[in-house]
N, C-alpha and C positions, 0 to 999 in steps of 0.2 A: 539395389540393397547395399546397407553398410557392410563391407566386409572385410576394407582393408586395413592392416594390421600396422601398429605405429611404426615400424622399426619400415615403411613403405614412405612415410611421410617425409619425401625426398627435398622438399623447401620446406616445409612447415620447420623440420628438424634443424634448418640454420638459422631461425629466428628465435634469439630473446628479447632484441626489442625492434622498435620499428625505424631503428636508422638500418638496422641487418636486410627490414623488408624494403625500405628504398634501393636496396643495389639488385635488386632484382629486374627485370625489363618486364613492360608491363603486358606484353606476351604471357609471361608465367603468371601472371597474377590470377585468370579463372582456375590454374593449375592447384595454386595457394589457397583457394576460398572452396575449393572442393576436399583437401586436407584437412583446413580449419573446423569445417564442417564436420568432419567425420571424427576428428579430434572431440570434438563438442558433446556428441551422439555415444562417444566411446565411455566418454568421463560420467557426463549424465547419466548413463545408464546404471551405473554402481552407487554414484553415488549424487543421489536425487537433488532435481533443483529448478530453475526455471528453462526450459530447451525452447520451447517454440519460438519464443519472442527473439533469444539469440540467433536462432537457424535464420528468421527471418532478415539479421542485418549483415552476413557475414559480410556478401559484398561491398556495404554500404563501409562498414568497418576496417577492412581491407583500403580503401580507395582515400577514405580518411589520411589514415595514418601514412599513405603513399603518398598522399600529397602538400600533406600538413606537414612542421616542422613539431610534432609534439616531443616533449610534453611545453615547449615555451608557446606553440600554440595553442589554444583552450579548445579541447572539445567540453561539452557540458552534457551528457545525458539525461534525461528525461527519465524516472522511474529507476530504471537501472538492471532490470528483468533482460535488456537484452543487452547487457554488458559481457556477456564470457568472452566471445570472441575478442575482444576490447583486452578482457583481463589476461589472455594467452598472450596476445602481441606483448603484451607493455611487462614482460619478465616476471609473470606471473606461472608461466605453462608447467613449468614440475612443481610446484606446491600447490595446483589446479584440483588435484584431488583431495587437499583440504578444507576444500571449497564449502563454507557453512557448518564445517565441525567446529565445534570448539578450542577456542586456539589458530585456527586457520584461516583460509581468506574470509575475507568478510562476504554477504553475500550480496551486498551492493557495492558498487563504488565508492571510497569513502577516500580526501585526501590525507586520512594518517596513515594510509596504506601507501599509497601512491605518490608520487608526483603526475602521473600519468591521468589519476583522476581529482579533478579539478573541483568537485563539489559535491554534499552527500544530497542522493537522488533515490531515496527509498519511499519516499511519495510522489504520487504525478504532478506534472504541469506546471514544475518552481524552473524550467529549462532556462526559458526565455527571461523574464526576473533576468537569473546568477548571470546569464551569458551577457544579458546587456550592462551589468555593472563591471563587467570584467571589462564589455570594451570600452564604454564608458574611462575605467580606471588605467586602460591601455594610451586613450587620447591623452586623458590629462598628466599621467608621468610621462607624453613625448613616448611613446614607446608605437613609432609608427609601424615596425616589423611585425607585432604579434597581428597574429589574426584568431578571432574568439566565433565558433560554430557551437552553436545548440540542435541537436536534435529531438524532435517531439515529436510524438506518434498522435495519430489524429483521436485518441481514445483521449489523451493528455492533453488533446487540444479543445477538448470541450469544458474542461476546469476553469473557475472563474479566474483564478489569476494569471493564464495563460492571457487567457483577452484581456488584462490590464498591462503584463509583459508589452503584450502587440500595442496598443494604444502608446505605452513609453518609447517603443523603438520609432513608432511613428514622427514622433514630437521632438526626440531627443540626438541632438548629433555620435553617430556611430558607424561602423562599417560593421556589422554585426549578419553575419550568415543564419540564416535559418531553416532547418533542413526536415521537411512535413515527411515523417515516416507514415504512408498511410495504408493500412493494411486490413482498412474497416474493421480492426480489433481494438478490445482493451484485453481483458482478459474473456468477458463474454463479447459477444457483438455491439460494436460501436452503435448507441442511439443517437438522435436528437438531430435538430436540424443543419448542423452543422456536417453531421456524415452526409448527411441528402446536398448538401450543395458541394461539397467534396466530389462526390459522387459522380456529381453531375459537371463538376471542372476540366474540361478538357479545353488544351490549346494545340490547334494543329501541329502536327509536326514539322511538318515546311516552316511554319510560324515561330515554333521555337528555334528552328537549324536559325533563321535569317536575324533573329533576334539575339541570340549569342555571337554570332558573326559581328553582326553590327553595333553592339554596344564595345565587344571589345576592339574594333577598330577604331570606333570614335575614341576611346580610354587611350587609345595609342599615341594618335595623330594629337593629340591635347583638344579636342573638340568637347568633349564631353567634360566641361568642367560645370562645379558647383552650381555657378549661377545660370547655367544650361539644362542643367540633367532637369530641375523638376518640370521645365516647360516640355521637354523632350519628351518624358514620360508621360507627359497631361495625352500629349498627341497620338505618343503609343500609342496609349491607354483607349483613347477614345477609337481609333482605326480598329483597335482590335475589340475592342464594344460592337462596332457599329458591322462587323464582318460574323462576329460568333455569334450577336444577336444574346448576349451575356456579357454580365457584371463582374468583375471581379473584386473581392472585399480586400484583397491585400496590395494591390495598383491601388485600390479606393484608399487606402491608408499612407500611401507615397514608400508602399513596400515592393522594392520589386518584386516580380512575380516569374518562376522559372517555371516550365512544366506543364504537365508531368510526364515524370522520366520513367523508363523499366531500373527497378533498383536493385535488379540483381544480373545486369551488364555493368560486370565492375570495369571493364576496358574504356567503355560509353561514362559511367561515373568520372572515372581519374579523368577524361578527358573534359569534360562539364567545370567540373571542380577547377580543374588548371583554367579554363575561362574564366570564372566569376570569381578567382581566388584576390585578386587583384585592384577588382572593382570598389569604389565607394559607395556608401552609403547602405542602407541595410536593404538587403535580399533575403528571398526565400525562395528555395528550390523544393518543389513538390517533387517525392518518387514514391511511384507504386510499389508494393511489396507484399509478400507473401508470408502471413505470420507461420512458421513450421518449413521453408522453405526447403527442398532439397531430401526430405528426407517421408518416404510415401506417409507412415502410419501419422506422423502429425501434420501433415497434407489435409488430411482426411477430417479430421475432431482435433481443430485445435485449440478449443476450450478444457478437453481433459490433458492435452499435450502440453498446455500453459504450464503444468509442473506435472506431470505424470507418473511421479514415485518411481521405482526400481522399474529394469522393462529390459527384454534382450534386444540387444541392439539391432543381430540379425532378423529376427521376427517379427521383430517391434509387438512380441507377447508381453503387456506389465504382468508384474509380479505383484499380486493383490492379495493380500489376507482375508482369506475369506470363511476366518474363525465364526460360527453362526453364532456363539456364544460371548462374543466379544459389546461390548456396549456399544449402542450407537454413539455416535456424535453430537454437539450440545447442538450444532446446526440443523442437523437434520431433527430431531425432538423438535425444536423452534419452528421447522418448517411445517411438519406435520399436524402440529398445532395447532400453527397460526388457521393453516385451511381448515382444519375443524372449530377451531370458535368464527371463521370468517362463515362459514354456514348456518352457523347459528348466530350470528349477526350482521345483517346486511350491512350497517353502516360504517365496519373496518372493513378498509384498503392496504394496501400494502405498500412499502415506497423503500428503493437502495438506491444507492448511487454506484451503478456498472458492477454490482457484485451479487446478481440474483443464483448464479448456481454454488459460490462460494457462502452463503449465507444461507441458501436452500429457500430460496424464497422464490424459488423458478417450479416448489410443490406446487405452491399458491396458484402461480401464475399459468402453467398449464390446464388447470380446471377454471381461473378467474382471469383472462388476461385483460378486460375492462376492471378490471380491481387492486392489478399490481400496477407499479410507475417503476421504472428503470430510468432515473433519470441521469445518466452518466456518469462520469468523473465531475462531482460537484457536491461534495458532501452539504456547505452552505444552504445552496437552494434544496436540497434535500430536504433541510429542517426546516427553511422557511416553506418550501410548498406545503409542505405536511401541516405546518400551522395555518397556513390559510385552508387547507381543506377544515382540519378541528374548528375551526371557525365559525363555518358553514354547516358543520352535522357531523361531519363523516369522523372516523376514529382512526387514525393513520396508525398502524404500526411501520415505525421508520426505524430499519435495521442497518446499521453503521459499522464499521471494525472501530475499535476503541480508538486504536493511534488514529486516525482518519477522521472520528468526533473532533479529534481537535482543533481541526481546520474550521468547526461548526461554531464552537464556542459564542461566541458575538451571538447567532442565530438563537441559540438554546436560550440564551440569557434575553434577549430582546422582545425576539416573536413569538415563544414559547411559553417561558417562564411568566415572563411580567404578563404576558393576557389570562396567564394563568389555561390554558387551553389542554382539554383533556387529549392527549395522545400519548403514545408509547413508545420509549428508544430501546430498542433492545440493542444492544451494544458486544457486537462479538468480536471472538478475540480478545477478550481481557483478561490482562495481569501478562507473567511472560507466554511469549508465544514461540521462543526454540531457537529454530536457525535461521528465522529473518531478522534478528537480532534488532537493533536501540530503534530504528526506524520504524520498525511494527510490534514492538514492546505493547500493552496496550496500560500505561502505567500510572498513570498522570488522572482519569477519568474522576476516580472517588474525592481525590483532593480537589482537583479543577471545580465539581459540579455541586462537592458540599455546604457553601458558605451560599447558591446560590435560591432566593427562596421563591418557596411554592412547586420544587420539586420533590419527590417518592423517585430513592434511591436505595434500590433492593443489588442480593445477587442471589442467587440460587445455591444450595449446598449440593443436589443432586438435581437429575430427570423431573423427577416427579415435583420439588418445590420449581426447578421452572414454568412447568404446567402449571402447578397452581398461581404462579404470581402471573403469566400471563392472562388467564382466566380473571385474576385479580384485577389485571391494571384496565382491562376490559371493559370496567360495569362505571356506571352512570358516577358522573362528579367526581373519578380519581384525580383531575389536573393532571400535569405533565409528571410520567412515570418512566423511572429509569431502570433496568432492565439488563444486568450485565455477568457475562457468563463466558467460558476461557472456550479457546480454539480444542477441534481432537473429541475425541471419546471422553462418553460420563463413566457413571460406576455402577450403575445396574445394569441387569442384564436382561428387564421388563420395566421398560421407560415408560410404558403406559399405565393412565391411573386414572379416577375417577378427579372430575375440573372442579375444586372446590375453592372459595373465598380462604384467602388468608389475610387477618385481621392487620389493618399496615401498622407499621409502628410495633411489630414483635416481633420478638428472637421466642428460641426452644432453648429448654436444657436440653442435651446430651447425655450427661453422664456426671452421676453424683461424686464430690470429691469434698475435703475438707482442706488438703492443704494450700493448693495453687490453684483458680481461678484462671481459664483459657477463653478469652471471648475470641472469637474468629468469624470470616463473613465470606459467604461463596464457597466452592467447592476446595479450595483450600481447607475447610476444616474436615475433609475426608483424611488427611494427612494428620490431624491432631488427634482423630479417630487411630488410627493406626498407633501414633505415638504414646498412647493411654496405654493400647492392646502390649507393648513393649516394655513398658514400665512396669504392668503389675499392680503388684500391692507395696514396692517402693517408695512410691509417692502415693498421696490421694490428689487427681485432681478432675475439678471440676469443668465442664466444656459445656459452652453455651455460642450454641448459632445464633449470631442477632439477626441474619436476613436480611435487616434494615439500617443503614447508614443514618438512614432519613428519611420521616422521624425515627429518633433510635432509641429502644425498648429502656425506659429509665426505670420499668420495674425490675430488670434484670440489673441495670446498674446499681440502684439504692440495692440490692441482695446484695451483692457484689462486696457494693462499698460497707456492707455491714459486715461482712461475714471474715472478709479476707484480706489479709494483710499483704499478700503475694499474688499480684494479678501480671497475666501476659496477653498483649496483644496480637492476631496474626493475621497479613489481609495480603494479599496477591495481588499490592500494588505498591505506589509508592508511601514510604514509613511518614513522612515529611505531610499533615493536614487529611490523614485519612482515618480509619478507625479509630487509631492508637491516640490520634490528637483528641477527638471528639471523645473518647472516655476521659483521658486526661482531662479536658476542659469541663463537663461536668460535675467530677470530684472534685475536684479544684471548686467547681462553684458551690458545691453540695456540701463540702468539709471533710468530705472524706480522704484518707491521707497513706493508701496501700502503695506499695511499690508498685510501678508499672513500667514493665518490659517490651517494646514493641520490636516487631517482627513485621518484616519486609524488607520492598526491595531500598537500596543504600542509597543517597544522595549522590546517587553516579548514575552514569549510564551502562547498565548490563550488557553485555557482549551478546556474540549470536551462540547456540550451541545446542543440543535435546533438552524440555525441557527439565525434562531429569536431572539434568546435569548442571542445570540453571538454579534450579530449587536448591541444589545441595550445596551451591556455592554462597546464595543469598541467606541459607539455614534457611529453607520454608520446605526441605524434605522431613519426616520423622527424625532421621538421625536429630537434622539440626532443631526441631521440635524439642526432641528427649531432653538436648545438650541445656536449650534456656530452662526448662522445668526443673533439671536437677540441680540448677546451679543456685535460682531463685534461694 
């Protein structure tokens, strides 16, 4: 059990970067990756964030930086969930408790922080990509000394552009390391057939000792040159085919093949690494790992330990709110739903890419798992599978995080849109989303998907119009329907309701007013709600939930445009092509000629921080509500 106390952390304490951990002898190194550890578990604990994925690399992280010359070395990480330990070494460890607030470290790796980190990695699977342009851009400035390592996690390695990464390292001249963290996780369990032949990858261990021996002798003696190596390897390749009685897909690609190694023997890592640091051409070194490593409670469940909120260290008890009266979540409403309309409609499925318990779609999938699809880290084939099931009959409800659609774009617009093919995105996490900050912003959705036609692009203002628009998007001949709704608790406190049609193409008045005009879309206008109750009889003003992006309710616009000289826009995304443009561009086409104020977020990228704190910096809390209304 964790218990020991920082002021114990006898080497961690002489490290602020990692030329301090090079003078260390690599005897002390398990000493240093059991401190780091406990450091990790200490910090987490108070002040929440992602623990398992990091506990799983300490060693890997450790052995890195012992052996690499960083930061003129490139490490590249993959997602970036298991960077803490990474962020301690590299003179981040006492500002480490600002970890995700506002104003403080960021909560991925980002190079305006760093030099130490080399690329922003808040989505999976871009590793391989950035690492092979870095060495790529290493060969052609002459710059023979650096050496450029990517690590991916086998979650990350089922992402489509992962496999076009490997296909380019294959093709293209590099010395380019790549280093398979596989720990059959993403955040839920690794799907798809690429874990199954992971799985099933093993090379003797005799096999591996004689094969690092012997490549780095031949590297010595000058035997193994260029025009040597790929016949050399063909022969490997083929003995150890012909002996395992198995394929390897990374030797089949003219990738070396390390592995696989225990990747939490950092003594066995540093000395691996000093082997193939040297080597040309690109490699990949498999190690086995343990996501939660070292520490029993997220041993155990390391799907809630992927980020497990507040928790005492020694107990590993979380600290959970368990107000009865508190609102559910827009996910869990989503989830509970979807399996009651999937019972009353055989022909919705279910479909995420590796986020069925963050999305709650693992309700579904517990009572319907011939119904649900986990189809990895692959947002893409997400949207295109979903459109060839609509195809066919079936009704896919395909549930995405906003920032993560966007990797879908092409898909939505291609397979979806132009067939016109009835399915549903529900799209979570949209608008800001707190302390994952600009990487999982969910911001871009309403602008990106509104110009694109023959989509129904709603959001919900509460529980109950999610229900209903689900219900809605549900019934025969909607076409492709968009469906987007923010991370966290709603605002009731009985999210259930009777599943009624909601007519597309209409917004609701709210609340009669005379002088200002507020159209708003999503639950953002619970905040305009609030900013009325604030006002009073100061102002009059008028709030209308349109619901609808697209099509969007022109009989509330023509009121609108008759009535009011003073209109505000207010959407929980980005200002730039999203509500605020689509009223503008009507009046404008219509003749109507009111003032219009839009509200949202700014032509920058928002930082990480509560989204409380987010709102009140973009003005999309009340205050900053009250402030555009009075000033109008």
């Amino acid at each position: 059990m964790i218990t020991v106390d920082k002021k114990e952390f006898t080497l961690l304490n002489k490290i602020q970067y990692p030329e301090d951990l090079r003078k260390l002898s690599v005897d002390e190194l398990p000493q240093l990756c059991k401190e780091l550890r406990e450091d990790i578990v200490q910090e987490v604990a108070v002040n929440p964030g992602h623990l398992a994925s990091s506990l799983g690399v300490v060693e890997l992280t450790v052995a890195l930086h012992y052996v690499y010359n960083t930061p003129d070395d490139r490490l590249v990480w993959d997602v970036g969930h298991q960077a803490y330990g990474h962020k301690i070494l590299t003179g981040r460890r006492e500002k480490f408790c600002t970890n995700r607030k506002l104003g403080g470290i960021k909560p991925f790796p980002s190079p305006s922080e760093s030099e130490y980190d080399t690329f922003a990695c808040g989505h999976a699977s871009n590793s391989i990509s950035a690492a092979l342009g870095m060495a790529v851009a290493a060969k052609l400035e002459g710059n023979d000394k650096r050496h450029v390592v990517a690590v991916i996690g086998d979650g990350a390695l089922s992402g489509g552009l992962a496999f076009e990464g490997l296909n380019n390292v294959s093709s293209s001249p590099n010395d380019l390391l790549i280093i398979l963290n596989d720990n059959n996780m993403s955040i839920d369990r690794s799907v798809g057939g690429m874990k199954q032949y992971l799985l099933g990858l093993n090379t003797n261990e005799t096999y591996n000792a004689i094969k690092l021996k012997t490549t780095s002798w031949l590297y010595k003696k000058g035997l193994m040159t260029d025009d040597r190596k790929k016949g050399i390897q063909r022969l490997s390749n083929a003995v150890k085919s012909a002996i395992a009685h198995q394929q390897n897909i990374f030797d089949g690609m003219d990738i070396r093949y390390f592995g696989p190694f225990d990747g939490h023997d950092v003594k066995e890592l540093v000395r691996i690494l000093r082997r193939i640091k040297e080597m040309k051409g690109p490699r990949l070194l498999h190690l086995h790992t343990q996501k939660g490593h070292g520490y029993a409670p997220a041993e155990k469940d390391v799907t809630i330990w992927h980020a497990p909120g507040k928790f005492d260290p020694e107990t590993g008890e979380r600290i959970i709110d368990k107000d009865p009266t508190k609102p559910q979540k827009y996910q869990d409403v989503f989830g509970h739903t979807l399996l009651e309309l999937a019972k009353q409609n055989p022909k919705i499925v279910g479909v995420t890419p590796a986020m069925p318990s963050g999305c709650s779609m693992n309700i579904m999938m517990k009572e319907m798992p011939e119904r649900t699809f986990d189809v990895g880290i692959a947002e893409g084939h997400a949207v295109t599978f979903s459109g060839g099931m609509a195809k066919d009959g079936l009704l896919p409800f395909c549930n995405i995080y906003s920032a993560f659609a966007q990797r879908a774009f092409d898909n939505i617009i291609h397979d979806v849109a132009l067939l016109n093919l009835n399915m549903v995105f529900c799209f979570d996490r949209a608008g800001l989303v707190g302390e994952d900050g600009p990487t999982h912003h969910g911001a871009f959705d309403l602008a990106a998907l509104r110009p694109v036609p023959n989509l129904t692009i709603s959001s919900p203002m509460d529980e109950h119009e999610l229900r209903r628009l689900m219900y809605t998007a549900q019934l025969p001949n909607k076409g492709p329907f968009v469906i987007r709704y923010p991370r966290g608790g709603g605002v009731l406190q009985d999210w259930r309701c009777p599943l009624e049609e909601v007519k597309v193409g209409t917004g609701r008045k709210m609340h009669e007013g005379t002088d200002v005009a507020v159209l708003s879309i999503g639950p953002i206008g619970n905040n305009v709600t609030k900013a009325i109750e604030k006002i009073g009889n100061k102002v009059s003003v008028a709030h209308y939930d349109m619901r609808f992006l697209k099509p969007i309710d022109e009989q509330i616009l023509e009121e609108v445009g008759r009535k009011f000289k003073h209109v505000i826009t207010i959407e929980n995304g980005v200002k730039k092509g999203g509500l605020g443009s689509a009223v503008l561009e009507w009046m404008n086409d219509h003749g109507y000629q009111p003032k219009v104020t839009l509200l949202g977020m700014p032509d920058a990228f928002v930082e990480h921080g509560t989204v409380a704190e987010l709102h009140k910096i973009v003005g999309l809390d009340a205050e900053g509500i009250i402030k555009a209304i009075t000033e109008v």
